[in-house]
Residue, then its C-alpha position, 0 to 999 in steps of 0.5 A: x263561953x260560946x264562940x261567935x254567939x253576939x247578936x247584931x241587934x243587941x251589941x257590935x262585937x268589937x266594943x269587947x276586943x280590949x276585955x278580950x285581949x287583956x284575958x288572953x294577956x293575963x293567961x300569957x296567951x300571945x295575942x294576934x297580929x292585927x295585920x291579919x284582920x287589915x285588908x290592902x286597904x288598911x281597912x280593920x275588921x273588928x268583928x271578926x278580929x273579935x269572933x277569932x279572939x273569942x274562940x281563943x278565949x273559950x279555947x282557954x277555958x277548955x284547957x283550963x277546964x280539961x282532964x289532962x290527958x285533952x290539954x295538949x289538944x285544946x291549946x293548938x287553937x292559942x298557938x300561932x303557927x309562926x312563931x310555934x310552928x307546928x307540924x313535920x312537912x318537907x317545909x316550915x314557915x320562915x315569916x308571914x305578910x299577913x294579906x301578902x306572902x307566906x315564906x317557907x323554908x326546907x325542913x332538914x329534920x323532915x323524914x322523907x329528907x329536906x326538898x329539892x327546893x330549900x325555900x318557897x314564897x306564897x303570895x297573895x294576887x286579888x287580880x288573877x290577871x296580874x298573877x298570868x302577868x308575873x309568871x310571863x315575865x319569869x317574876x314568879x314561878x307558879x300559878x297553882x290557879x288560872x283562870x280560862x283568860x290567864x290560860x288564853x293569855x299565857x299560851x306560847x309564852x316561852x318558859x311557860x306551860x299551862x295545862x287543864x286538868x280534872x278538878x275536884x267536881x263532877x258535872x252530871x245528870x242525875x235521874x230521880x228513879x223513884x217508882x211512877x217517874x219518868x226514868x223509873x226504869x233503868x232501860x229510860x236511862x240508858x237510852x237516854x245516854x245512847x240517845x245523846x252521844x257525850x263525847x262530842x257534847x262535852x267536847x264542844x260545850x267545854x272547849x275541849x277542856x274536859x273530856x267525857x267519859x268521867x268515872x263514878x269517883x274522883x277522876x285518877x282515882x286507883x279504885x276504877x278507870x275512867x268510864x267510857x260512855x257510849x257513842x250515839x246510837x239512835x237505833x238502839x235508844x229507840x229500842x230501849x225505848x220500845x222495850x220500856x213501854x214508850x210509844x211515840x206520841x202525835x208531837x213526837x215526843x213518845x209516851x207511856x201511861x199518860x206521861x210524855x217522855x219530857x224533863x228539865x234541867x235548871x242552869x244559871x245563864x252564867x255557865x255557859x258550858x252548861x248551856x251549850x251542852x243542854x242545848x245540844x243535849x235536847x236536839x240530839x234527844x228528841x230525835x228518839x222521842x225524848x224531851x230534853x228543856x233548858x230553864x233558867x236557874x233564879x239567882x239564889x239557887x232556889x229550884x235546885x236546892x228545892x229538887x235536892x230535898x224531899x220529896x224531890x220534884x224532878x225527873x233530871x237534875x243537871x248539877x256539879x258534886x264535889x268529889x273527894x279523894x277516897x272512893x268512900x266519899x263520893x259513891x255515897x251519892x249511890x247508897x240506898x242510906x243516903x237516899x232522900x225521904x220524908x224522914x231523911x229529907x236531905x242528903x247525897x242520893x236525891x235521886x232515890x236510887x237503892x240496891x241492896x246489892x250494890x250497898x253491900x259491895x260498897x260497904x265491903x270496899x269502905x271495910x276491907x283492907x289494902x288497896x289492891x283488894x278494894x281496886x277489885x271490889x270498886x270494880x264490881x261497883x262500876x259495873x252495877x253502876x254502869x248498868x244501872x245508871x242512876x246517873x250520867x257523868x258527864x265530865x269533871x270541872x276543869x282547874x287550870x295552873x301554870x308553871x314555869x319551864x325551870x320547874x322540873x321534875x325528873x327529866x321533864x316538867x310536872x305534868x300540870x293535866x294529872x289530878x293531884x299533879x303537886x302531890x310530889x311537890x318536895x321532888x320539884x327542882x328549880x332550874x337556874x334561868x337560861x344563859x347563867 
């Protein structure tokens, strides 16, 4: 049995929903509440109420077929977490409005002891107005998301605190530094960088948002502090320069073996964040002779993935990368093994950077036990890193919540600008409103 393997031209997958169901029937499997598959509309999707009820089936088929020692494991997929719950976390699922609210329920048997505060209710909100709305109104208590017009909206509301922190991407200008480009040589690059000056870029292109001074992995990350860039220095970029062979041509812009000193970056008009802080970026790098140009990105994205694949046609590549909780994950971006090639034409190093050096650094830190002992080696890494500089991190997206002020943790609130603030969410207490 393969899951999810109907064609469209051939057949509409949920003529077959009432074969399926009756398998599952047969086998005593429960069979899924169908309010899972209805929008607030009362709209019925039976193609992918289908797809879910032929993964179940073949999920049955493993357990069926399996040794077993593998049959455990193959049946999670027929369990419905509400009525077998499933797992050993500070909370367990009291009941589910499917498309409206998820209601937990303290855990006395957790390890750590049951949370502070015995029940929760998720729920559904399409329009993020209506959730800055509810929460101003003291209707609910937390706004995991919000956007830039909810945090606008809600800011001096009483009872509420609303806070931006660094989230789980990093903008950053990425330098193809394969033999013959144009930022080949490593003194380009930190020219470059000291030629723009990112600090006040960033500020001013995310509204003070975000700040510069992004390190190379998830920002708050144990394994090395925040880097912080460097100011503008005209001078020294313009040294840098001269050093590396690049001579002022008749326009300005300088040159070196018949190459101008000019790139491009590729932004959709949408980001405006993005757009501002190129076109900065351009004025303040031509004062050194360098050619900074702002294109527009086509709506499918086509250029971008295009430069991300070999051979990789570009000299400066502007984009945002996902970043993950352990260093592991994202210093990938800088293993000579991940770079792109003819063979290896798509993966997390575009920019073709490799050192042997730092690979070696960066494996030892992937294979050594205890965090202290990593902290050290990572810290090499940013050190190469930061001279080398392959890339420029620019700044980390920012996310946005909001809490209400009876949220407590300790003596204060939970503080909404740390990375990964709700990690101490079975601490968090509920204070009674004012005046009961």
């Amino acid at each position: 049995i393969r899951p999810r393997d109907w064609s469209s031209d051939v057949c509409s997958s949920d003529l077959h929903i009432a074969d399926l169901e009756r398998t599952l029937a047969t086998a005593a499997v429960t069979i899924p509440d169908r309010a899972g598959w209805t929008d607030l509309a009362g709209r019925f999707d039976g193609d992918r109420y289908a797809a879910d009820l032929l993964d179940r089936v073949a999920a049955l088929a493993r357990v069926l077929a399996g040794d077993p020692d593998d049959q455990p494991a193959a049946a999670l997929p027929l369990l419905d977490p509400v009525t077998h719950p499933i797992g050993s976390g500070p909370w367990r699922i009291a009941s589910v409005e499917p498309g409206r609210a998820i209601r937990l329920e303290a855990n006395d048997r957790h390890v750590g002891g049951p949370p502070s505060i015995p029940r929760l209710e998720l729920r559904t909100m399409p329009d993020p107005a209506t959730g800055a709305t509810l929460l101003a109104t003291g209707a609910i208590d937390w706004l995991p998301e919000l956007d830039e017009d909810g945090a606008a909206a809600l800011a001096g509301v009483d009872g509420v605190t609303a806070a931006a922190r660094p989230g789980g991407s990093q903008v950053a200008i990425v330098f193809n530094v394969r033999p013959g480009r144009r930022y080949d040589d490593p003194r380009t690059r930190q020219a470059f960088e000291r030629c723009l000056g990112i600090g006040p870029l960033v500020a001013d292109a995310t509204r003070s948002a975000a700040a510069a001074g992004a390190t190379w992995v998830a920002a708050g990350s144990w394994a090395m502090p925040a880097r912080v860039p460097p100011g503008r220095d005209v001078t020294a970029a313009s040294a840098l320069l001269d050093e590396a062979g690049w001579v002022a041509g008749a326009d300005g812009i300088r040159v070196r073996d018949g190459k101008r000193l000019s790139s491009s970056v590729a932004i959709r008009p949408g980001r405006v964040d993005l757009v501002a802080f190129a076109s900065a970026a351009a004025t303040n790098a031509r004062a050194c002779g360098i050619e900074l140009v702002t294109e527009e990105l086509d709506v499918a994205g086509g250029r971008l993935l295009d430069a991300l694949q070999w051979p990789n046609d570009f000299d400066t590549l502007l984009l945002a990368r996902p970043l993950g909780v352990d260093p592991d994950e994202d210093l990938a971006a800088f293993e000579g093994s991940h770079a792109t090639t003819e063979e290896n034409s798509a993966d997390a190093n575009p920019g073709g950077f490799a050192d042997p050096d730092l690979d070696a650094l960066i494996e030892r830190g992937r294979t050594t036990p205890g965090q202290a002992a990593r902290a050290v080696i990572y810290g090499d890494v940013a050190t190469r890193l930061d001279a080398a500089l392959p890339a420029i991190p620019l700044w980390d997206e920012p996310a946005r919540a909001a809490l209400s002020t009876r949220v407590r943790e300790g003596d204060a609130g939970p503080d909404l600008s740390r990375p990964r603030y709700w990690w101490d969410l079975p601490a968090w207490r509920l204070d009674p409103p004012a005046g009961t």
